[in-house]
KEKE-3310 file (N, C-alpha, C; in steps of 0.2 Angstrom, whole numbers, plus 5000, padded with zeros to 4 digits):
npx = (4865:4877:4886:4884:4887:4903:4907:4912:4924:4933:4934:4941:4953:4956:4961:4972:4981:4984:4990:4979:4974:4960:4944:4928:4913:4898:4882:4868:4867:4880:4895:4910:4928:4941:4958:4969:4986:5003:5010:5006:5007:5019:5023:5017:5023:5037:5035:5032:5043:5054:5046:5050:5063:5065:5060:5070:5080:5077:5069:5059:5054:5037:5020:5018:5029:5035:5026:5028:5041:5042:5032:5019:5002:4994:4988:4988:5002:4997:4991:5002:5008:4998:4997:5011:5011:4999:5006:5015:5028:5033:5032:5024:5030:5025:5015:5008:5012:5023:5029:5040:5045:5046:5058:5053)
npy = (5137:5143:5140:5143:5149:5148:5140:5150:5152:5142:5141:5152:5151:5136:5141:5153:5141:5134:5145:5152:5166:5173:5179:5187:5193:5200:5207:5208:5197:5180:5179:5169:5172:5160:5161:5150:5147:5149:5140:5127:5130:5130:5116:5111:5118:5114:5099:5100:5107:5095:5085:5093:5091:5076:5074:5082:5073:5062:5060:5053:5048:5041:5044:5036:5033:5046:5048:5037:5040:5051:5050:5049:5048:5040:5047:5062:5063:5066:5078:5084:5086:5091:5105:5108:5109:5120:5128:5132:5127:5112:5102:5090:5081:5071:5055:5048:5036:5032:5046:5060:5072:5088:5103:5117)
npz = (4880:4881:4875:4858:4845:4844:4834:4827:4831:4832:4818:4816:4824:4819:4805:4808:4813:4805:4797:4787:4778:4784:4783:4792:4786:4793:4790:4782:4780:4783:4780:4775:4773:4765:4763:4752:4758:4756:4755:4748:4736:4735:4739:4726:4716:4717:4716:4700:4696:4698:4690:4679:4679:4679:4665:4658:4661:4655:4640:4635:4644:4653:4660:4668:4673:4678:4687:4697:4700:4707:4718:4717:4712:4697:4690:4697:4692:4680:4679:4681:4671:4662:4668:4666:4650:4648:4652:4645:4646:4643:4630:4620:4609:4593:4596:4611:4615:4606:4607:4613:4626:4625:4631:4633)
capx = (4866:4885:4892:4882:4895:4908:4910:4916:4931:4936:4937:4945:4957:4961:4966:4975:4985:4986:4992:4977:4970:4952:4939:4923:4908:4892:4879:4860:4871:4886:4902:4919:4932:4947:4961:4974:4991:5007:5012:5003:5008:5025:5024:5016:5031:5043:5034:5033:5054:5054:5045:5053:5070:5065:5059:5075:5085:5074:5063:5054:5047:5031:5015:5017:5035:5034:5022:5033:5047:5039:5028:5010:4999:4997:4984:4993:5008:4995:4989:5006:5011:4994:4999:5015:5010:4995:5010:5019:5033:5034:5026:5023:5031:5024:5009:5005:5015:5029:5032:5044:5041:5050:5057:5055)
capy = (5143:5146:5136:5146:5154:5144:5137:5153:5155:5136:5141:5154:5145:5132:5146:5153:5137:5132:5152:5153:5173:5171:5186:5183:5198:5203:5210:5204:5188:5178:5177:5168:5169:5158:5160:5148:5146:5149:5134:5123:5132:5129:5110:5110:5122:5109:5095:5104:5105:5088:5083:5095:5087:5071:5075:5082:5066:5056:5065:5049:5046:5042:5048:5032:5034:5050:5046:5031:5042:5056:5046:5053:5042:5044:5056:5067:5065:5067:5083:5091:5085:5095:5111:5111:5111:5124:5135:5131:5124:5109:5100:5083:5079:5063:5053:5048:5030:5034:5052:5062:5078:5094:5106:5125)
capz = (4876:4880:4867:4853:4841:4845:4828:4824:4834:4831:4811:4816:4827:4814:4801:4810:4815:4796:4793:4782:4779:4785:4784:4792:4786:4795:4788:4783:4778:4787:4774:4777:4767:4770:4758:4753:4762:4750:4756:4745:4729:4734:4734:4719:4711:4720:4710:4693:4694:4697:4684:4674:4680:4676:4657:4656:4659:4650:4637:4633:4650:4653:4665:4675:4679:4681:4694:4702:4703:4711:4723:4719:4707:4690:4689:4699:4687:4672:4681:4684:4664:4659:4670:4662:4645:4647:4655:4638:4649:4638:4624:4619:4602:4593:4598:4615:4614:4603:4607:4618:4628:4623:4636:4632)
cpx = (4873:4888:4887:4887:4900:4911:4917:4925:4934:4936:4940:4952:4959:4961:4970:4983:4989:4989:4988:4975:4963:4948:4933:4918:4902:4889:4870:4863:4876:4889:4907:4921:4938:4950:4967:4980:4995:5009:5011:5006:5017:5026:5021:5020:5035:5040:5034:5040:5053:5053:5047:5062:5069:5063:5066:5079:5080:5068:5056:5050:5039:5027:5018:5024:5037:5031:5025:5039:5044:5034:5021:5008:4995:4993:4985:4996:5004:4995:4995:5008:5003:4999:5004:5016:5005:5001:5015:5028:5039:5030:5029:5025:5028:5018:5012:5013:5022:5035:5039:5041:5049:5051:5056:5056)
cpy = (5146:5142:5139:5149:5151:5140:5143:5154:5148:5136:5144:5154:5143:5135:5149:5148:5135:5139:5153:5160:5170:5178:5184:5191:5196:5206:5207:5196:5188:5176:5175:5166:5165:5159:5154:5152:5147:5142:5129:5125:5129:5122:5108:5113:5115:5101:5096:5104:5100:5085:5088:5091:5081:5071:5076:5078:5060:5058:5061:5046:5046:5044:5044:5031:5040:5049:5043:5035:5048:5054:5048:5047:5045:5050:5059:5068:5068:5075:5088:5090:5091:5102:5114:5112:5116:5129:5136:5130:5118:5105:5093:5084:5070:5060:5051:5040:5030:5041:5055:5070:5081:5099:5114:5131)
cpz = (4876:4875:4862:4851:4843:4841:4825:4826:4833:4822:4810:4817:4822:4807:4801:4810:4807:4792:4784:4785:4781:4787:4784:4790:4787:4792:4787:4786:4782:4783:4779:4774:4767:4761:4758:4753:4754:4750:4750:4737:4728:4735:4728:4714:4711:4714:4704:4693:4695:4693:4679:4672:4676:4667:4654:4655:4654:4645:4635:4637:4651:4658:4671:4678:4679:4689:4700:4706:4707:4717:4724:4711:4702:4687:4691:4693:4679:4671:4680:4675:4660:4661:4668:4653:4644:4649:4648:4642:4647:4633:4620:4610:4599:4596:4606:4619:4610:4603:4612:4619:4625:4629:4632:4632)
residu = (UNK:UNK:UNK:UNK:UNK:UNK:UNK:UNK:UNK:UNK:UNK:UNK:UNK:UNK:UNK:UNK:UNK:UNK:UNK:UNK:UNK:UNK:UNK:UNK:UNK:UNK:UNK:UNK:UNK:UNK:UNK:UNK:UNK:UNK:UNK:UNK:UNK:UNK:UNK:UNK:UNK:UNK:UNK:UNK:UNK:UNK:UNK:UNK:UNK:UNK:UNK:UNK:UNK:UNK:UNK:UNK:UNK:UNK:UNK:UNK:UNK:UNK:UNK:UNK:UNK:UNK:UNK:UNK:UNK:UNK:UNK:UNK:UNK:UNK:UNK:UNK:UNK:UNK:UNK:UNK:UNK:UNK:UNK:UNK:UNK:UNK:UNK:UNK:UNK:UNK:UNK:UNK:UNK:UNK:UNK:UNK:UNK:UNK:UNK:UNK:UNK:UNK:UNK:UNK)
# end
């Protein structure tokens, strides 16, 4: 019976240690919320410039060397090519195979 509960303090341990916010509520129910670290946003900014850098020198690059050059695989690279067009960042001129992206 002494190890009962003890999950809890080992999640909130390891949120701590990762400096994630973690709020645990009581009540009928048992809530935990962990939120994310900034951290994580800030390598995903840090690739978004990257692949904005690289478009800039070559407008006609593709997903896959986007990918190559950044070192994540290509549906990452698709990923971050989506996130900067929904942010209107930049925008694909031209079909898929022929085209070039546009910075904005």
């Amino acid at each position: 019976m002494e190890k009962a509960g003890t999950g809890i303090k080992r999640v909130h341990d390891a949120c701590l240690k990762n400096k994630n916010k973690v709020v645990f509520e009581f009540s009928d129910a048992f809530w935990i919320t962990i939120y994310s670290n900034e951290k994580s946003n800030n390598v995903v900014d840090k690739k978004l410039t990257e692949v904005l850098n690289l478009i800039n020198a070559n407008h006609k690059i593709s997903a896959a060397q986007i990918a190559e050059k950044c070192n994540v695989s290509s549906r990452t690279a698709q990923r971050y090519l989506k996130q900067l067009k929904e942010s209107s960042r930049i925008k694909r001129i031209g079909d898929e195979r022929t085209g070039y992206w546009e910075v904005l």
